[in-house]
C-alpha positions as CSV (number, residue, x, y, z in Angstrom):
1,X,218.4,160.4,190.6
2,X,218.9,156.8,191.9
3,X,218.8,156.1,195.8
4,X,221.7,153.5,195.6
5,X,225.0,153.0,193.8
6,X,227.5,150.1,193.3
7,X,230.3,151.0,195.1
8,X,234.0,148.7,195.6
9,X,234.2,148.9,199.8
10,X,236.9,148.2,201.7
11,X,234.2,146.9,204.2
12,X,236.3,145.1,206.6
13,X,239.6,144.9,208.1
14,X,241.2,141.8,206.1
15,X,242.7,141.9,202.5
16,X,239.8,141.9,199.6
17,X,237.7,144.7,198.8
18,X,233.8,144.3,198.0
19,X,231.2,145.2,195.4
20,X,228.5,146.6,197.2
21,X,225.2,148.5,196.8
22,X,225.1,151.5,198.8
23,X,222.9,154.9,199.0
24,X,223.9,157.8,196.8
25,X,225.5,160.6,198.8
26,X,224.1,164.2,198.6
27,X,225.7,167.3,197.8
28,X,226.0,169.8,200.4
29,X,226.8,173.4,200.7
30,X,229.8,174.1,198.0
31,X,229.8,170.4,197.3
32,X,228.8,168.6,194.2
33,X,227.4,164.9,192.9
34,X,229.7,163.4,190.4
35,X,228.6,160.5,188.3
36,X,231.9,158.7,187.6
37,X,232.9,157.6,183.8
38,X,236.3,156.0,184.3
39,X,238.7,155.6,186.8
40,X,242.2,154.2,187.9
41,X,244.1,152.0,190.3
42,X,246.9,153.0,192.0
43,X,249.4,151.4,193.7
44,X,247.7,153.0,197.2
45,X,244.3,151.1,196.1
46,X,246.8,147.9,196.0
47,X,247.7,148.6,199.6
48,X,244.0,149.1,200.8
49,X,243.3,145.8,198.9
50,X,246.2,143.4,200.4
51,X,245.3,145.2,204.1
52,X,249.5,145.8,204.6
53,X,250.9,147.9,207.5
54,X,250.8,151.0,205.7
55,X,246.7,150.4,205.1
56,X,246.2,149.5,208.7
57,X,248.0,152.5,209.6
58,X,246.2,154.8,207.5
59,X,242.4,153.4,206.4
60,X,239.5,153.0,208.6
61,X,236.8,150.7,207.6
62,X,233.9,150.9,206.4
63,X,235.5,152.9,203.5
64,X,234.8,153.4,199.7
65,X,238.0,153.7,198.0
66,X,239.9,154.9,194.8
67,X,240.7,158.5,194.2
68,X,241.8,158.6,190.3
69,X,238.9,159.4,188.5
70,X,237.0,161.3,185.1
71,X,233.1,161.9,185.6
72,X,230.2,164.4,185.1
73,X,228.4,167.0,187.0
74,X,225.2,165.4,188.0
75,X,224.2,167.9,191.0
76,X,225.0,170.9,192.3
77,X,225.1,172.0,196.2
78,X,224.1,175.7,197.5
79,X,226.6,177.8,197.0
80,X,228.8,176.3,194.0
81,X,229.2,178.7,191.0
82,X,231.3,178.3,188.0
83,X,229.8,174.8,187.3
84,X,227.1,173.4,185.6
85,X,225.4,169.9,185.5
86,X,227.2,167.9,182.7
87,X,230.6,170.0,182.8
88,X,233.2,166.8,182.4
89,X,235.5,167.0,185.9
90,X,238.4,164.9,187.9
91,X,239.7,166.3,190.6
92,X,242.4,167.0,193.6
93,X,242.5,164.4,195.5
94,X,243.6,166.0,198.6
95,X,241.1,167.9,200.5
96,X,243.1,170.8,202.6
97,X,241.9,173.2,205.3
98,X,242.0,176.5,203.9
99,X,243.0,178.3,207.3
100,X,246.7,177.0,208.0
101,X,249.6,178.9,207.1
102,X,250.5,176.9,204.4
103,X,246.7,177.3,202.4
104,X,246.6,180.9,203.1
105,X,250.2,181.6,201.4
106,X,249.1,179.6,198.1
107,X,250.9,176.3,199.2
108,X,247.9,174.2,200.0
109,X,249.6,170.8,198.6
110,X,251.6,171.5,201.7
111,X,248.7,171.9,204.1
112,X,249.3,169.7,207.3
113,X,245.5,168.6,207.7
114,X,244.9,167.8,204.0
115,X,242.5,164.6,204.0
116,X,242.6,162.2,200.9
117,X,239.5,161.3,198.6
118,X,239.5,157.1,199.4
119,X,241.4,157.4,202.2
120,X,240.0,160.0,204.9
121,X,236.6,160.0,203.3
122,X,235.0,157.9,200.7
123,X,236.3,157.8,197.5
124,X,235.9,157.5,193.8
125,X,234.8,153.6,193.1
126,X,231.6,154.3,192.5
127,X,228.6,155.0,190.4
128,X,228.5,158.9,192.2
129,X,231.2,161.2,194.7
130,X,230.6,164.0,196.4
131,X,233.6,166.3,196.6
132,X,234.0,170.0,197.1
133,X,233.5,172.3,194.0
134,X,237.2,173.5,195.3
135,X,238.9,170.5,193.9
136,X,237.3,170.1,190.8
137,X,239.5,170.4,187.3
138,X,237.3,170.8,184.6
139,X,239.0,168.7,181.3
140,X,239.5,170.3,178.5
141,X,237.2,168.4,175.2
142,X,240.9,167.6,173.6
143,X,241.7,165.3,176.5
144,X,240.5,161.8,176.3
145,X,238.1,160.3,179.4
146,X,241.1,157.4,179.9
147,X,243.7,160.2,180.2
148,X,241.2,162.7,182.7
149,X,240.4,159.5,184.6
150,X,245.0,159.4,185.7
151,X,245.4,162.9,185.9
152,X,245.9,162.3,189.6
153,X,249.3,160.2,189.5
154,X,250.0,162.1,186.5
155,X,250.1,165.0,188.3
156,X,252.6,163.3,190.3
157,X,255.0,163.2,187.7
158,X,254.6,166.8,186.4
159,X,254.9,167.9,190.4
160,X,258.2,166.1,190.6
161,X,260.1,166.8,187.0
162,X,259.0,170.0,186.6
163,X,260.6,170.8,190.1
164,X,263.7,171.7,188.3
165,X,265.0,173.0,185.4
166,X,265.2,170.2,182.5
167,X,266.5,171.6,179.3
168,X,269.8,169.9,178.2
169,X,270.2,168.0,181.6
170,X,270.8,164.5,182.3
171,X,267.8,162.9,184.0
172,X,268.2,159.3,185.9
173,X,264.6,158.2,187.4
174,X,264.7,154.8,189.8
175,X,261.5,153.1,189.4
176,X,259.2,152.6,186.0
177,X,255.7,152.2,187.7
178,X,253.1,154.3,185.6
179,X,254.7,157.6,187.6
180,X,257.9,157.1,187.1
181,X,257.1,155.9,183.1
182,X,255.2,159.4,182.9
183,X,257.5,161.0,184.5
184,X,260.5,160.1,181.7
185,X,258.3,161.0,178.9
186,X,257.7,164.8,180.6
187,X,261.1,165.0,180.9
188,X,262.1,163.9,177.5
189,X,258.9,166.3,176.3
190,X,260.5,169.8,178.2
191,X,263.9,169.3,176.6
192,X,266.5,167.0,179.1
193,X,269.3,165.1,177.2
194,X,269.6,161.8,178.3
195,X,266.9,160.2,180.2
196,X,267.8,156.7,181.8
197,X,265.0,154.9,183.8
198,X,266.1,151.8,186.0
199,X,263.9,148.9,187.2
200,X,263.9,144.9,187.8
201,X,260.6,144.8,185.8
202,X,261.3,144.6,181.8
203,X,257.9,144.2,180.7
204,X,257.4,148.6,182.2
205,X,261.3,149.1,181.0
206,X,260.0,148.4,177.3
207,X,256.5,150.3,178.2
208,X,258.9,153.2,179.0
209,X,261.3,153.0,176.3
210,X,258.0,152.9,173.9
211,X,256.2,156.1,175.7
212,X,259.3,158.6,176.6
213,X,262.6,156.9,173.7
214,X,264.7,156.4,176.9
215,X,267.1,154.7,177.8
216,X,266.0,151.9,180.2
217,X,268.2,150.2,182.8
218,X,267.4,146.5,184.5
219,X,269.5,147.1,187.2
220,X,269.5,143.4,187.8
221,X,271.6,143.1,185.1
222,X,273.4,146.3,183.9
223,X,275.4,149.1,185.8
224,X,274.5,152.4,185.5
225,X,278.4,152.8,185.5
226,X,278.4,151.4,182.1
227,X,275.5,153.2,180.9
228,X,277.2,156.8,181.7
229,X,280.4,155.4,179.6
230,X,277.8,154.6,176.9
231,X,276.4,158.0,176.8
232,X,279.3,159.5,176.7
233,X,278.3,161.6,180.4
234,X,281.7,163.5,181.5
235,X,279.5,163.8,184.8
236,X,276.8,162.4,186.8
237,X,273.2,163.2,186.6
238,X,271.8,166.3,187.2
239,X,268.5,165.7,188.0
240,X,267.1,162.3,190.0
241,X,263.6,161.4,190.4
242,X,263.3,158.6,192.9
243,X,259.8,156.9,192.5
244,X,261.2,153.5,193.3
245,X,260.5,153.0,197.0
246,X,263.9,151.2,196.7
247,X,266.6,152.0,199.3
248,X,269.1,150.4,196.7
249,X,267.9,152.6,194.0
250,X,268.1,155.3,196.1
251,X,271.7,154.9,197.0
252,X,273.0,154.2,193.1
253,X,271.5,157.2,192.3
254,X,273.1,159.5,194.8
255,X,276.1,157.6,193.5
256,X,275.5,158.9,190.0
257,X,274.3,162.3,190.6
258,X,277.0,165.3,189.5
259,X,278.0,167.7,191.6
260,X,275.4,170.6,192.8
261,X,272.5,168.0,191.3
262,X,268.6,168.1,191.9
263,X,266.4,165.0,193.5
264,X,263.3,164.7,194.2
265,X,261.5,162.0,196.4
266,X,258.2,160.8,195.4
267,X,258.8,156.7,196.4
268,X,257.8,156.0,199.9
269,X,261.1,154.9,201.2
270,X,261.4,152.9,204.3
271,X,261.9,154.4,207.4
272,X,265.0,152.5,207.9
273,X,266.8,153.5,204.6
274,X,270.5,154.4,205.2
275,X,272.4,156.7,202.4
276,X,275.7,158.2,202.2
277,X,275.2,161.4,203.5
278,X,278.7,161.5,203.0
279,X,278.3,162.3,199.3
280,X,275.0,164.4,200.2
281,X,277.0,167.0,201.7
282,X,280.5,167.0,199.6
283,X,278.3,167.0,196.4
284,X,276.3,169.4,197.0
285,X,272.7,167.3,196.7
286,X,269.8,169.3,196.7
287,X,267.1,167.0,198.3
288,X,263.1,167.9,197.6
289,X,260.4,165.8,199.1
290,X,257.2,165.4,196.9
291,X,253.8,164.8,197.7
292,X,251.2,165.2,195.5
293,X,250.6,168.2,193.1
294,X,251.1,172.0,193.3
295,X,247.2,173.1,193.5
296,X,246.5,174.1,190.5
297,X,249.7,174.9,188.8
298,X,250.2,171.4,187.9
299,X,247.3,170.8,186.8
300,X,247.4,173.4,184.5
301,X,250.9,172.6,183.4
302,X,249.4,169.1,182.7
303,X,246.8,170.5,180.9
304,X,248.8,172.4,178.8
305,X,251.3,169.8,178.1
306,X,248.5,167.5,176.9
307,X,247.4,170.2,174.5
308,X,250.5,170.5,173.1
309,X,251.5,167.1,172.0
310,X,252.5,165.2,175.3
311,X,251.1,161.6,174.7
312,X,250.5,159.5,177.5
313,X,248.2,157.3,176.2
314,X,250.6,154.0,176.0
315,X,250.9,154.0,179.6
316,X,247.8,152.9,180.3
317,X,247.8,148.8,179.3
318,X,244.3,147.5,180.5
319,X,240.9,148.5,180.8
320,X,238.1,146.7,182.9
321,X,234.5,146.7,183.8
322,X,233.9,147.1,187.3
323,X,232.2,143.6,188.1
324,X,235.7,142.0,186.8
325,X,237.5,144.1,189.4
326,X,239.0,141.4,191.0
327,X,241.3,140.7,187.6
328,X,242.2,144.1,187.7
329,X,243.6,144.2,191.1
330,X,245.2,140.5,190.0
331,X,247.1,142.9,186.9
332,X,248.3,145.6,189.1
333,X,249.9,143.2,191.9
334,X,251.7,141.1,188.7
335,X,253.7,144.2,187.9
336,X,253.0,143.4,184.3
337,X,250.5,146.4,182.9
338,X,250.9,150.0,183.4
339,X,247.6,151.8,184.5
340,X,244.7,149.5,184.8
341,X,241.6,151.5,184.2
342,X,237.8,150.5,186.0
343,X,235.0,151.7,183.6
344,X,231.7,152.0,185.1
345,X,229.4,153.2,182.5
């Protein structure tokens, strides 16, 4: 086992991050060592990166970061079982308590102290992590290493579809970032109707019309009013997933959702968003926050779905070594890619 890894560090508290060499952590007591294969960049990784309010809030430095991630066992603390060295693994990302209300009922995606992998401790953009055995999600030999390494913001998208019931219904999603892309093609794959996806970005409106046969929207240029005419929808929407982050989105969609309809709220919307609650309340909105995934019934459900003949493979557009990391990070800031994947084997 080496002494020291290459690791990307968010080292300081200015935009960049840096490849670094630093020593190997150890495994302790119901821990293991993972020596990481593959691994994505999300949109939070883009945050850490720039240094904007929301990373200076949220990240202190010295910290590895990155939290998507595929990997093998390479050692084992005291007290793990049901592991072995070499058993392929991703894994939660969020690290909860165990002892609040919410972890004791079976809700620990809910747990009030959870702590993120690249966020509240180091993370997964390196040669090795340590994370509890707790978290780990063994992957199944039919899943490819590119597809384990996103299960994370995959997971995202299950969480949030699969909140309600989709067969026959008519799905609008605001935003086509990899989640939202995903997110259409789970929805198409359990059975809705229509699903319309709406964006400013046509370069991930044709990615998403490829992956989930959907009906994209650039709201720049079209009205959702004319696309319910098109399809012939007596009603609005039944179900809204809002992964947009857009106040604007936001608001259309409440527009366009029927009576009695479903949302849920992945997109970080800003504080200051204003809707018409108006319409909340005389419709009958049902509103769900979402945050993360259900631990582990998503990740089963993923799983399964997988197995079963989801394919999510067109989503992700570009694959890098780690030393060209700084083109990567230049990809995901364009807006013109899908998931961007690190390789460090």
């Amino acid at each position: 086992m080496p002494t020291s890894m290459k690791a990307l560090v968010k080292q300081r508290a200015e935009p960049g991050i840096w490849l670094e060499s630093v020593p190997v952590p150890t495994a302790s007591t119901n821990e293991v060592l993972v020596r990481i294969h593959k691994t994505g960049v999300c949109g939070t990784d883009l945050h850490i990166y720039n240094w904007d309010d929301w990373a200076q809030r949220n990240i202190e430095v010295p910290r590895i970061i990155g939290h998507e991630f595929v990997g093998e066992i390479a050692a084992i603390g005291p007290g793990v079982r049901g592991f072995e060295i070499g058993d392929v693994v991703t894994a939660e990302g969020h690290i909860t308590c165990g002892i609040c209300r919410n972890c004791r009922a079976g809700k620990r995606h809910l747990c009030h102290q959870a702590i993120g992998i690249g966020g509240g401790r180091d993370g997964a953009f390196a040669e090795y992590l340590v994370v509890p055995a707790s978290n780990l999600w063994k992957v199944h030999p039919d899943i490819p290493a590119e597809i384990a390494a996103i299960m994370d913001p995959f997971g995202n998208a299950a969480h949030t579809a699969l909140s309600f019931d989709l067969i026959g219904e008519d799905v609008l999603i605001t935003g086509a970032g990899p989640i939202g892309i995903m997110a259409a093609a789970i929805c198409r794959f359990a059975g809705a109707r229509h699903v319309v996806i709406t964006d400013v970005n046509d370069y991930r409106l044709e990615l998403a019309e490829k992956l989930a046969a959907c009906r994209s929207v650039n709201a720049s240029r079209e009205s959702l009013d004319d696309v319910v005419r098109e399809l012939k929808m007596s009603n609005g929407f039944d179900v809204g997933l809002e992964m947009s982050g857009n106040p604007q989105a936001f608001n259309d969609m409440i527009t366009h959702m029927y009576h009695g309809g479903h949302i849920g709220l992945l997109g970080f919307l800003p504080p200051a968003t204003e809707i018409s609650w108006d319409d909340v309340i005389f419709k009958g909105l049902h509103l769900k926050g979402v945050y993360g995934r259900e631990m582990f019934e998503t990740w089963y459900k993923m799983t399964q779905m997988l197995r079963s003949g989801l394919d999510i493979a067109g989503v992700i557009t570009h694959v890098y070594q780690v030393a060209d990391y700084h083109q990567a990070f230049e990809v995901v800031h364009s807006g013109q890619c899908g998931k961007v994947i690190l390789d460090w084997q």
